[in-house]
SETORKOL-773693 format. One line per field, with one value per residue: residue number from 1; chain; x, y, z of N, C-alpha, C in turn. Coordinates in steps of 0.1 Angstrom, whole numbers. Layout:
i = NUM,...;
ch = A,...;
n.px = X,...;
n.py = Y,...;
n.pz = Z,...;
ca.px = X,...;
ca.py = Y,...;
ca.pz = Z,...;
c.px = X,...;
c.py = Y,...;
c.pz = Z,...;
//
This chain:
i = 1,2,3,4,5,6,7,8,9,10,11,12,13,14,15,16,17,18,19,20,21,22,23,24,25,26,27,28,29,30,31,32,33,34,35,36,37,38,39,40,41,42,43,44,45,46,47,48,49,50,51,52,53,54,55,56,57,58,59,60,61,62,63,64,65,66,67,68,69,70,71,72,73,74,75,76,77,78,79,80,81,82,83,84,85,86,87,88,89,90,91,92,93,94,95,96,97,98,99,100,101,102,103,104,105,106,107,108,109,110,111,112,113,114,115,116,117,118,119,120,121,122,123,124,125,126,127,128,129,130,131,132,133,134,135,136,137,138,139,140,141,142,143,144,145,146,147,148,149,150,151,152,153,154,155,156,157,158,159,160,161,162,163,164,165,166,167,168,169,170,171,172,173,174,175,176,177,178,179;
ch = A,A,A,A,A,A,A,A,A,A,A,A,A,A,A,A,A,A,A,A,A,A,A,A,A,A,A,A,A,A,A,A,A,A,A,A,A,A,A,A,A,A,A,A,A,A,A,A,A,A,A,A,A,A,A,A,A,A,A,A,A,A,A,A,A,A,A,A,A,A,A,A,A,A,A,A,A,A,A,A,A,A,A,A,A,A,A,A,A,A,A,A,A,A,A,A,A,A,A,A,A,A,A,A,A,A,A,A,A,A,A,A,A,A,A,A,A,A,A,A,A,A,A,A,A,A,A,A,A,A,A,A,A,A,A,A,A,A,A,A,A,A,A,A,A,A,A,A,A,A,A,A,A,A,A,A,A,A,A,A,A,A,A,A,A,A,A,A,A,A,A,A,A,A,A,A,A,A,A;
n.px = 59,57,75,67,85,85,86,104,93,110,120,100,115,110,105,113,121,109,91,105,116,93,92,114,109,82,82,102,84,59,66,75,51,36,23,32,26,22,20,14,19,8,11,-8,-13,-24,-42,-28,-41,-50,-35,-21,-10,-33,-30,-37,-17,6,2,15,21,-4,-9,-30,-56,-82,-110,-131,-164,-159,-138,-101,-89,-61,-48,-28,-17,-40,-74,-65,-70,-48,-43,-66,-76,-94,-117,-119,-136,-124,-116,-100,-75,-48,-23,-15,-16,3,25,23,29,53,64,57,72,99,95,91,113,132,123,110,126,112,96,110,119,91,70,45,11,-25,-54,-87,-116,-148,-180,-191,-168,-153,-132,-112,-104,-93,-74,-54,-51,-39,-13,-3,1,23,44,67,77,110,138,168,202,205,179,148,133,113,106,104,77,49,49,41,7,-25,-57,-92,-122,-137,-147,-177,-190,-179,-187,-214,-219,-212,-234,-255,-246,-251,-277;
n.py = 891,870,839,814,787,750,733,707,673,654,622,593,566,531,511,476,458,447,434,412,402,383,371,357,338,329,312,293,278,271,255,232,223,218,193,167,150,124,106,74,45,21,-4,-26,-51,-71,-100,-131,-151,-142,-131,-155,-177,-193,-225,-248,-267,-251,-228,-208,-214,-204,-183,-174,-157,-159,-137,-135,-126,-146,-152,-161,-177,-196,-205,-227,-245,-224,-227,-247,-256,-243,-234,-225,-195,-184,-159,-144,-132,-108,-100,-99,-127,-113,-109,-137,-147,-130,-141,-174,-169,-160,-181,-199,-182,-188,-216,-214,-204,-224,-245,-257,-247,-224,-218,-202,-175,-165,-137,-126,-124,-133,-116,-126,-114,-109,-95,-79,-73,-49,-14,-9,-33,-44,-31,-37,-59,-60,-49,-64,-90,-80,-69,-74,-68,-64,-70,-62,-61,-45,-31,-18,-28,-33,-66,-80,-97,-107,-87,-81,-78,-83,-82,-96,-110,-135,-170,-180,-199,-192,-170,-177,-194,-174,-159,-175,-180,-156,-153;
n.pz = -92,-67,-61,-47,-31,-33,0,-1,13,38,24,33,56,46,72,77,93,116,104,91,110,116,100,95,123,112,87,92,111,97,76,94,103,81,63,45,15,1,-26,-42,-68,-81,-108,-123,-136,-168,-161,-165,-177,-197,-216,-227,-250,-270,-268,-244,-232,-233,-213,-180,-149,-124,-100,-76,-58,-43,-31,-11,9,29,36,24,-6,-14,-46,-63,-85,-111,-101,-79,-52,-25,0,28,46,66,73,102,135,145,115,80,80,72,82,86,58,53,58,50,26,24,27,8,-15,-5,-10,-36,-49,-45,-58,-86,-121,-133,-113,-101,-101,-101,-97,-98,-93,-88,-80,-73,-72,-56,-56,-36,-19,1,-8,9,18,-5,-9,12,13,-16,-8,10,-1,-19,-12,21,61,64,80,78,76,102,96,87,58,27,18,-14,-22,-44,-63,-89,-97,-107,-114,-111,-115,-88,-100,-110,-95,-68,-61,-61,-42,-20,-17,-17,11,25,22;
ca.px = 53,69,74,64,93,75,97,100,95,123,118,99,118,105,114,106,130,99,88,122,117,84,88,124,104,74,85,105,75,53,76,77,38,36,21,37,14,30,12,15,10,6,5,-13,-12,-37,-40,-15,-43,-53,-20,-14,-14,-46,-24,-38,-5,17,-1,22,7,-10,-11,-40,-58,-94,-112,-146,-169,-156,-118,-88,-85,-47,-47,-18,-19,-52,-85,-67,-74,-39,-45,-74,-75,-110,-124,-122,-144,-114,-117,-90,-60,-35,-6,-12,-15,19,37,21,31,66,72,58,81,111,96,92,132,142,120,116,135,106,90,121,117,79,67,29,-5,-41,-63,-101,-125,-168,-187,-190,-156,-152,-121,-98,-96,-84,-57,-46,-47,-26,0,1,10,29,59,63,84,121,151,183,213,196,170,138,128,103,108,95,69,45,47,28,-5,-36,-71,-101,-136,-139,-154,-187,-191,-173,-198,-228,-218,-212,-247,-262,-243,-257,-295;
ca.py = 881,864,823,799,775,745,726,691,671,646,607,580,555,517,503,464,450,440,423,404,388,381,360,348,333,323,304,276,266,265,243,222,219,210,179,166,141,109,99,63,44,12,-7,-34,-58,-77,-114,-140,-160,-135,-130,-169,-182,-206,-235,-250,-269,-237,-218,-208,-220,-190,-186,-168,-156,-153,-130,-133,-124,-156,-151,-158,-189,-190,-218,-225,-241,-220,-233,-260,-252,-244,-228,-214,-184,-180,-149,-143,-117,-98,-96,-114,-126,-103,-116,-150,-146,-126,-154,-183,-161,-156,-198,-201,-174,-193,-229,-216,-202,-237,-255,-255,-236,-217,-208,-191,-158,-161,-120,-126,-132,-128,-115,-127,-110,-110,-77,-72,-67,-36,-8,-10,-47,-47,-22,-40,-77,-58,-48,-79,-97,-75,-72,-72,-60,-77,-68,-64,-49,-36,-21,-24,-30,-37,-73,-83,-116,-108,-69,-82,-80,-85,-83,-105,-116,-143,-175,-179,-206,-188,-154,-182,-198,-163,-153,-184,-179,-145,-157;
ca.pz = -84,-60,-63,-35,-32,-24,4,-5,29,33,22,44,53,50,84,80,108,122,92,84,123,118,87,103,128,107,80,99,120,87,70,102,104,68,61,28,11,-6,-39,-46,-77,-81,-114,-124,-146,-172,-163,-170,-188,-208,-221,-229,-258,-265,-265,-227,-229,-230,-199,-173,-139,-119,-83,-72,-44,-43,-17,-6,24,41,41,15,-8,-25,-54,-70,-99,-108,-97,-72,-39,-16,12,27,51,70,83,117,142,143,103,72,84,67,91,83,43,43,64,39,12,25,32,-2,-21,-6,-22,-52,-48,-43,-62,-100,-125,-141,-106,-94,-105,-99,-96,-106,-81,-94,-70,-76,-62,-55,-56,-25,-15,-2,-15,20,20,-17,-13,23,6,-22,3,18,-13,-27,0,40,66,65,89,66,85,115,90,81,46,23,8,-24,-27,-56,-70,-105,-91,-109,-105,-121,-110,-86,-106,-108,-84,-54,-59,-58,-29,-14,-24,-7,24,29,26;
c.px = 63,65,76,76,88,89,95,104,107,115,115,107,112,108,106,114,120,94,94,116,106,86,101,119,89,74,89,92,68,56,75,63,34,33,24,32,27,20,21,11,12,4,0,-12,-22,-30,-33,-21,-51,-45,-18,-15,-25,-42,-29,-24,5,13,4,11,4,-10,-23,-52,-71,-103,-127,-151,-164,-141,-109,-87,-74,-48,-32,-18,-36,-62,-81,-64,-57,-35,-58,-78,-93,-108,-127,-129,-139,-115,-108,-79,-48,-26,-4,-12,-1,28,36,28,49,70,70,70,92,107,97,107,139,139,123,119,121,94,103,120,103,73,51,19,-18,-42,-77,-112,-140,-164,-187,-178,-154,-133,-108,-97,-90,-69,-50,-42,-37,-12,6,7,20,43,59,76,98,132,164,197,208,186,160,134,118,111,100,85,65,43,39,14,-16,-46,-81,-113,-133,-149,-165,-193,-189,-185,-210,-234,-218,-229,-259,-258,-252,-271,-298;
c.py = 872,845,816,788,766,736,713,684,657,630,600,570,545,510,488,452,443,429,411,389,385,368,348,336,320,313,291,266,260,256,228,211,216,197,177,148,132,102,88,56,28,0,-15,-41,-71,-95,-119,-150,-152,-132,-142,-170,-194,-213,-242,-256,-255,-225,-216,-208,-204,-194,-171,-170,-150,-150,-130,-126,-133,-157,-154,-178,-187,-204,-212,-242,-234,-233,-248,-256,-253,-244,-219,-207,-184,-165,-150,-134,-107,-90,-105,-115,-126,-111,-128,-155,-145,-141,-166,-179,-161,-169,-199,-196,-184,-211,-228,-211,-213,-248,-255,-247,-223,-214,-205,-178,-158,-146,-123,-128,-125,-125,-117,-124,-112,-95,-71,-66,-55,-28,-12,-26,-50,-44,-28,-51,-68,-56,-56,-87,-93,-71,-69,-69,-70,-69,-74,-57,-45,-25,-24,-22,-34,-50,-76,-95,-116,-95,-71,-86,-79,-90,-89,-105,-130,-152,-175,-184,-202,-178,-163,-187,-190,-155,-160,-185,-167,-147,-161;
c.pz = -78,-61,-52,-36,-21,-16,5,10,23,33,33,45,55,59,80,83,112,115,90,99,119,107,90,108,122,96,83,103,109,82,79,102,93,68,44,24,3,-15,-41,-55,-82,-93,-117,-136,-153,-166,-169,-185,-197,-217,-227,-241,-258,-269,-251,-221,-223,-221,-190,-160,-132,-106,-82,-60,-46,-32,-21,8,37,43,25,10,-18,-32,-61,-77,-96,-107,-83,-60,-28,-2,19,41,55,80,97,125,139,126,93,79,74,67,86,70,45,47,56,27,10,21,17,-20,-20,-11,-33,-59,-47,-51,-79,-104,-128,-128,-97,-92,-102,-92,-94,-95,-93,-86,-78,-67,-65,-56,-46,-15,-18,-4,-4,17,6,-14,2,17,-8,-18,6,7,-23,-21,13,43,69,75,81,75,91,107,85,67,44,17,1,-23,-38,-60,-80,-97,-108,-109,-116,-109,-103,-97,-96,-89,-71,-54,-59,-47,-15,-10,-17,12,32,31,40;
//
């Protein structure tokens, strides 16, 4: 009997020249068109007068900024009325917080020893304050746009942020306004 020699056919080759450019080409642009997300985090910190000792003498003074529907009141010492910021058509005035905020930063740089270093704001808020005006009034208090060597920067004012309840009184008066 005779034996079949089977003939082995010769090897495919893998041509993927075509491939190589294809991904050459494709990968850069991907990369380019990439949107690359920036998580931010923000911490916060408990009240200054919750922290105090209940001594009322030994309370360090607070500066705080309480936001309602009618615009921005900044007390400094708490509860004593500093500055207050009204709501305009347009909406809060942002601009004109940071710029108070700035003039104030540099009093408290020149004035006494123990608000020099001052870091800290409350923010007090009502209920109805909605999420974007928090996180914009956090921004805003928290540092603005400075020109350092032909460069723009963040400068610091108050990074220790924390958040509390407007007192009663302001969410009552808010509450009557609305009727």
């Amino acid at each position: 009997m005779r034996r079949r020699r089977r003939v082995n056919p010769p090897e495919a080759e893998l041509d993927i020249t075509s491939f190589m450019n294809l991904m050459i080409v494709l990968v850069p642009v991907l990369l380019l068109s990439l949107v690359f997300s920036q998580v931010r985090i923000l911490n916060l910190q408990l009240p200054v007068g919750s922290q105090a000792a209940s001594d009322p003498n030994d309370q360090p003074k607070v500066l705080e900024l309480v936001i309602d529907q009618t615009g921005f009141e900044l007390n400094y010492p708490a509860g004593v009325l500093l500055k207050r910021f009204d709501k305009t058509a347009e909406g809060y005035q942002f601009a004109n917080l940071s710029t108070y905020l700035q003039d104030l930063k540099l009093t408290f740089q020149q004035g006494e020893p123990e608000n020099q270093d001052k870091k800290d704001i409350v923010l007090l808020l009502t209920p109805e304050i909605d999420y974007q005006t928090i996180v914009t009034t956090m921004d805003t208090v928290r540092s603005f746009k400075a020109v350092v060597a032909a460069n723009l920067v963040d400068a610091e004012l108050f990074p220790q942020i924390s958040l509390g309840d407007a007192p009663e009184a302001q969410a009552d008066n808010n509450v009557g306004a609305k009727q």
